[in-house]
C-alpha positions in Angstrom: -154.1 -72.7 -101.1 -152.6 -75.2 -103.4 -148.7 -74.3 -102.4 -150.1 -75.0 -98.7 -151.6 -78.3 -99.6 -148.6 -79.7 -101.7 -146.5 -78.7 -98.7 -148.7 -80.1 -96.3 -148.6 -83.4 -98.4 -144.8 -83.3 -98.4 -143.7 -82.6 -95.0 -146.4 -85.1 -93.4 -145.3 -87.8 -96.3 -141.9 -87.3 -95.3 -142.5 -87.5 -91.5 -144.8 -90.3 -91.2 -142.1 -91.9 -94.0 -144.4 -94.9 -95.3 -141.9 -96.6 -97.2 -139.5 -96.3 -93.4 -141.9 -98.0 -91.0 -142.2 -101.4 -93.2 -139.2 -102.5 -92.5 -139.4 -102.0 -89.0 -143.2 -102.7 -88.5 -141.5 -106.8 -90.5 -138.8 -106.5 -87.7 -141.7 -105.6 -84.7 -144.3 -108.4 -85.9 -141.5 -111.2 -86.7 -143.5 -114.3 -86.0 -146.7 -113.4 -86.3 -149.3 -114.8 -89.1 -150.3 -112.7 -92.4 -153.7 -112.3 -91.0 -152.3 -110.7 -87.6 -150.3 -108.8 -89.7 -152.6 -107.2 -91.8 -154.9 -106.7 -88.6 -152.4 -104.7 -86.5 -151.4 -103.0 -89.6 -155.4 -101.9 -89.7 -155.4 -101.2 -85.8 -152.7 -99.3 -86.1 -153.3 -96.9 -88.5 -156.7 -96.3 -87.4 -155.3 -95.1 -83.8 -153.0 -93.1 -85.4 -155.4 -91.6 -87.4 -157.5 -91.0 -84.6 -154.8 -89.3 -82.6 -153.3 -86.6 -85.4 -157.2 -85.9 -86.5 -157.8 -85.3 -82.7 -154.7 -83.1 -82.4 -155.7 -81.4 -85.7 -159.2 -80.5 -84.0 -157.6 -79.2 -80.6 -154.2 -77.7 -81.6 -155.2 -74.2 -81.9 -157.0 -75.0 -78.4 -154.2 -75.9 -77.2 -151.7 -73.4 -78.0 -154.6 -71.1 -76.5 -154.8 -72.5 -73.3 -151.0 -73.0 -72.7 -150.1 -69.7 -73.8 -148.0 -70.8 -76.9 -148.1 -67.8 -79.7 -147.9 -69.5 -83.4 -144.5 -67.8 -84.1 -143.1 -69.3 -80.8 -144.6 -72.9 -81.9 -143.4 -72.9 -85.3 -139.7 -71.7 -84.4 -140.3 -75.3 -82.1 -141.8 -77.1 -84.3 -139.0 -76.2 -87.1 -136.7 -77.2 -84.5 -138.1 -80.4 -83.8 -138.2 -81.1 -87.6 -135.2 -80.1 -88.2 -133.7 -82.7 -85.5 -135.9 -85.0 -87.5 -134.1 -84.7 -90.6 -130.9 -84.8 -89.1 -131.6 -88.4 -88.3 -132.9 -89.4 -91.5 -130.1 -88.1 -93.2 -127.4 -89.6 -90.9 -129.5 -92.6 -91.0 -129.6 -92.5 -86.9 -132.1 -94.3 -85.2 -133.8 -92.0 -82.5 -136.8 -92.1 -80.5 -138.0 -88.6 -82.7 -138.7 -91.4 -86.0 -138.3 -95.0 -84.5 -139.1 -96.4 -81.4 -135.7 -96.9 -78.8 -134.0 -99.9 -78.3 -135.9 -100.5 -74.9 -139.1 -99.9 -76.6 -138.2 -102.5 -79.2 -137.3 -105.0 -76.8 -140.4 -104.6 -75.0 -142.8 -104.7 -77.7 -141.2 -108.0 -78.7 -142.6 -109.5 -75.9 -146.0 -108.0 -76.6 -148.8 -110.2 -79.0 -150.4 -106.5 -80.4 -147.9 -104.4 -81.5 -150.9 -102.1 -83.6 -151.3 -99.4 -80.6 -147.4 -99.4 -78.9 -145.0 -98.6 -80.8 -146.8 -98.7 -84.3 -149.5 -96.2 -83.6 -147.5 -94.2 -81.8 -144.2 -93.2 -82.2 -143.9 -94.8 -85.7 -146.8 -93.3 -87.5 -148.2 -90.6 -84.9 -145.1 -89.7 -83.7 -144.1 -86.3 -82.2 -142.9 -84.9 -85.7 -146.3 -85.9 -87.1 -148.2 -84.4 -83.9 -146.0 -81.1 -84.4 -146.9 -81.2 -88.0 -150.6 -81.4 -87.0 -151.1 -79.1 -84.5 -148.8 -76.4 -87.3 -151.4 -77.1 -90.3 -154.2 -76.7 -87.6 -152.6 -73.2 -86.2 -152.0 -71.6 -89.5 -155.4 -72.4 -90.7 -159.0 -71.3 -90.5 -160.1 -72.0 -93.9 -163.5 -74.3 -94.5 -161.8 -75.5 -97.8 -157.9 -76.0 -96.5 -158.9 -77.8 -93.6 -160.9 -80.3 -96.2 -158.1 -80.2 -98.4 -155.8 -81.2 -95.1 -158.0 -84.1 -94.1 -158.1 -85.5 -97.5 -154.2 -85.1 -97.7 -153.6 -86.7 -94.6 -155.7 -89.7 -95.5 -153.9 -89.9 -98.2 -150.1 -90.3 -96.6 -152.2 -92.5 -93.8 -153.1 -94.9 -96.4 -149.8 -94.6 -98.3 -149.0 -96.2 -94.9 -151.1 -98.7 -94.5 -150.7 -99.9 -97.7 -146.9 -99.8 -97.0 -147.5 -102.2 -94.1 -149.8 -104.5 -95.7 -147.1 -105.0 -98.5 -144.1 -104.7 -96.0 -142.1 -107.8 -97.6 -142.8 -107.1 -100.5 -141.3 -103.5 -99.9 -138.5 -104.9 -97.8 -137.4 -107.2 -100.9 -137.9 -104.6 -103.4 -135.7 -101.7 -101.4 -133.5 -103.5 -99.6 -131.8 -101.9 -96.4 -129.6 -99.4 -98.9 -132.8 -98.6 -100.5 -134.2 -97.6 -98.0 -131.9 -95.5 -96.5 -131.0 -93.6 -100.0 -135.2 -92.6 -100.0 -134.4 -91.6 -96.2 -131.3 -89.2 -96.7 -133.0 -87.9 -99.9 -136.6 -87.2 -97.9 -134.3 -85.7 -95.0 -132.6 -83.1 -96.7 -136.2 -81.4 -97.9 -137.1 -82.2 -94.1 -134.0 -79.9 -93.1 -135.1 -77.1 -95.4 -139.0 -77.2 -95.2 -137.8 -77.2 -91.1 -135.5 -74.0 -91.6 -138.3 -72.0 -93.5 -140.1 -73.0 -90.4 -138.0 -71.2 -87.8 -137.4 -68.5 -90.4 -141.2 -67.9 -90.9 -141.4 -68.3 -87.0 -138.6 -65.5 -86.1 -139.9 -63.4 -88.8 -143.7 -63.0 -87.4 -142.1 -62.3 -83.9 -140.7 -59.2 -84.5 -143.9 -58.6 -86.5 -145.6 -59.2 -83.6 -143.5 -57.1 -81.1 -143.5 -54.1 -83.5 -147.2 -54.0 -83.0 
């Protein structure tokens, strides 16, 4: 149970990248006072919250309904993850980790950035939701799924407090900084995503021998 927490802690720290949304959550709420700030910093990771715990609950629902097998999921979801990586080790903006360039330009026109885009895609984004509904699907443990709520507030408010001390974070890092943690957090992404569609092909043709 512990290897499955500690590497549920690292692919969902790495995804949700709480040192990588402060600079852009300074760039999205340019302008605005501390006290906003802080507040859609709040907003936001509440809804965020609120949308990977409700995807948590529902995942293996889900997968049920729509007639997705775990094996299939997790050679997707190591696919998805692996794109992920990809970016962060390239340094490529991409609407997987970061919100487009339209997206940008229309949430500077907006007062409340805390639901569009910081919610969702930077925090909640579809790697985190992928991550989610895999944790969710691979487990039916009383005690993981504690462990896995405690661990997931955990990176949530490793975000939070990134965004409350975003210029703080921005001025410590710096742009190069940053992107040294990124390509360094995206190269375990790649491999913790490869095990992923290994693990996935592997229970497949388990599955089909039986």
């Amino acid at each position: 149970m512990l290897d499955t927490l500690i590497n549920s802690f690292v692919v969902l720290f790495i995804v949700i990248d709480p040192i990588g949304i402060a600079p852009l959550f300074m760039v999205l709420t340019k302008g605005s006072t501390p006290n906003h700030q802080r507040g859609m910093a709040m907003r936001g990771t509440a809804v965020a919250a609120g949308i990977l715990f409700l995807f948590y609950f529902i995942g293996d629902h889900l997968l049920h309904v729509l007639g997705i097998s775990l094996p299939a999921f997790r050679i997707a979801g190591g696919a998805l993850l692996f794109l992920l990586s990809i970016d962060m080790v390239v340094v490529r903006q991409s609407g997987l980790r970061s919100t487009t360039l339209r997206e940008q330009e229309e949430a500077t026109h907006r007062q409340d950035v805390s639901v569009f885009p910081l919610a969702f895609p930077l925090i909640a984004g579809p790697g985190a939701i992928t991550t989610v509904l895999l944790m969710a699907a691979n487990n039916h443990d009383l005690v993981t799924t504690i462990g896995i709520f405690a661990i997931l507030s955990l990176v949530l408010g490793l975000a939070l407090t990134s965004l409350l001390f975003a210029p703080r974070l921005a001025r410590l890092f710096g742009e190069t900084g940053t992107n040294v943690v990124s390509r360094l957090m995206g190269i375990i992404l790649c491999a913790l995503a490869t095990q992923y569609v290994v693990d996935g092909i592997r229970q497949s043709f388990v599955l089909g021998a039986n």
